[in-house]
N, C-alpha and C positions, 0 to 999 in steps of 0.2 A: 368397631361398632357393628352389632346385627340387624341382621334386613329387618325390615317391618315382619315377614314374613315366620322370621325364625323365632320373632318377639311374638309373633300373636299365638304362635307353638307354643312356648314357654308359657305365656298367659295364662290358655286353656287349661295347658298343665297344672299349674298354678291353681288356680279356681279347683281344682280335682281335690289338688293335695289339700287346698285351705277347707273344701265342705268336708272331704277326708275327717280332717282331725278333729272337724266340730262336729262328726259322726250324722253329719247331712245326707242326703241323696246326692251326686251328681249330679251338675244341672247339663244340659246340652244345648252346645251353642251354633248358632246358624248366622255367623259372622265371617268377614274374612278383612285381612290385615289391614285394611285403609279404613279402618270402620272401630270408633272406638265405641266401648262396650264396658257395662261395669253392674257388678251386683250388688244386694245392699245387704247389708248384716247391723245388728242389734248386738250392744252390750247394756243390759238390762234394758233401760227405756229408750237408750241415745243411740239413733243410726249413722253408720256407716256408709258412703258410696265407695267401693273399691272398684278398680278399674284398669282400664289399656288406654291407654293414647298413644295412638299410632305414629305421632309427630314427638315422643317422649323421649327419641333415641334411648340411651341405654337406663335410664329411671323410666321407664315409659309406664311403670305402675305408679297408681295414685292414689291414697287413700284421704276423704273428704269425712268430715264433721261438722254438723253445723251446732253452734252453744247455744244460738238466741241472740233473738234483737238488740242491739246494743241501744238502752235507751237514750233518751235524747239529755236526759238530765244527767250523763255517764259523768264520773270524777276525771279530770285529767288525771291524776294519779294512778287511775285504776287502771288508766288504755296506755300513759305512757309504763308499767308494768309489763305488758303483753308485748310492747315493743322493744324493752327491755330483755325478757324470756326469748325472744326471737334470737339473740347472736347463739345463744345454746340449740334452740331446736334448728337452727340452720346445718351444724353438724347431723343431725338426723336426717336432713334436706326436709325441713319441714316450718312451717312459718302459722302466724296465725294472720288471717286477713279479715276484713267487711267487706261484705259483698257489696257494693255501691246500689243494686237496683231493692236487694230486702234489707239492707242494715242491719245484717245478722254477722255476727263474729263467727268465725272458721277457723277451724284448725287444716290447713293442707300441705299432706304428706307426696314427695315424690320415692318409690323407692326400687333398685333393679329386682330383676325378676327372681334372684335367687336368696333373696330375703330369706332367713329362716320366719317360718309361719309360728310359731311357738314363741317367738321372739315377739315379732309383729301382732299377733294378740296380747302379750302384756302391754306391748308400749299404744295398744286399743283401748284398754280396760284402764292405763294412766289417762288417757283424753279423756273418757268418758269420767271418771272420777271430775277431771277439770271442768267438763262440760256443765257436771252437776250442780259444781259449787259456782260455776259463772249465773245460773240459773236460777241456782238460790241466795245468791249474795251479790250478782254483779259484779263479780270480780273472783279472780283468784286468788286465792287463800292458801300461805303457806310453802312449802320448797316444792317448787316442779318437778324437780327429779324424782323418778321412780323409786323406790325402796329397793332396797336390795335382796333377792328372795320373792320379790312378789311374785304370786301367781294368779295369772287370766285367770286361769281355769277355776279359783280358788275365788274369787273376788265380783264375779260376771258370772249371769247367765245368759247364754250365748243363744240367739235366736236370728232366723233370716226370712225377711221376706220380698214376696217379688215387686 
């Protein structure tokens, strides 16, 4: 396992390479490795928290989404679904949760640091597709799995803000 120290190196890096490909400005960070820290990105309308958790040992990146309140009138069918879709996104290391204090359904990713970033924005641009139809439908709609071929860059306009 690597130090917090060699994790929060890889981080920065990270964030470099990730604003890199989305032809961003590097951001510059005034953190140090006990200290978690996380940016946020846009695919089309639905944001992203991506981040360090310094307590994450070797997944210590984390990529959060939030879909929307889960209404109060929600189908059992529709949330035992998403609990369903969880034994597959657990191989991703990734689950879908409700926040207990806003009653908003999540999607959250753990993932190590040397994720390909090309990879990790399509499997951005699949949540956000999900998010969308959780938002307009209440539910997800249809095979969760990615298509094969899809492209982020092709599907998302990618934007960030602070």
């Amino acid at each position: 396992m690597q130090t917090r120290e060699a994790a929060h190196r890889r981080f920065v890096e990270f964030t470099r390479a990730f604003y890199e490909h989305c032809g961003w400005e590097a951001p510059i960070y005034e953190t140090n490795a006990d200290t978690p820290v996380a940016f946020k990105a846009h695919v089309d309308d639905v944001a992203f928290s991506i981040g360090y958790d310094p307590f994450g040992g070797d997944h210590c990146l984390f990529v959060y989404c939030v879909f929307g309140v889960v209404p109060p009138n929600a189908e059992a069918q529709s949330l035992r679904e998403l609990l369903e879709r969880n034994a597959s996104k657990m191989r991703e290391h990734a689950t879908y949760c409700i926040d207990a204090r806003t009653q908003e359904l999540a999607c959250y990713a753990r993932k190590t640091l040397d994720v390909d970033i090309g990879a990790l924005k399509s499997e951005m641009a699949e949540v956000a597709r999900q998010a969308h139809q959780w938002r307009r439908h209440g539910e997800l709609i249809g095979d969760s799995v990615r298509q094969e071929g899809a492209d982020a860059e092709g599907l998302s306009a990618w934007t960030r803000f602070a």
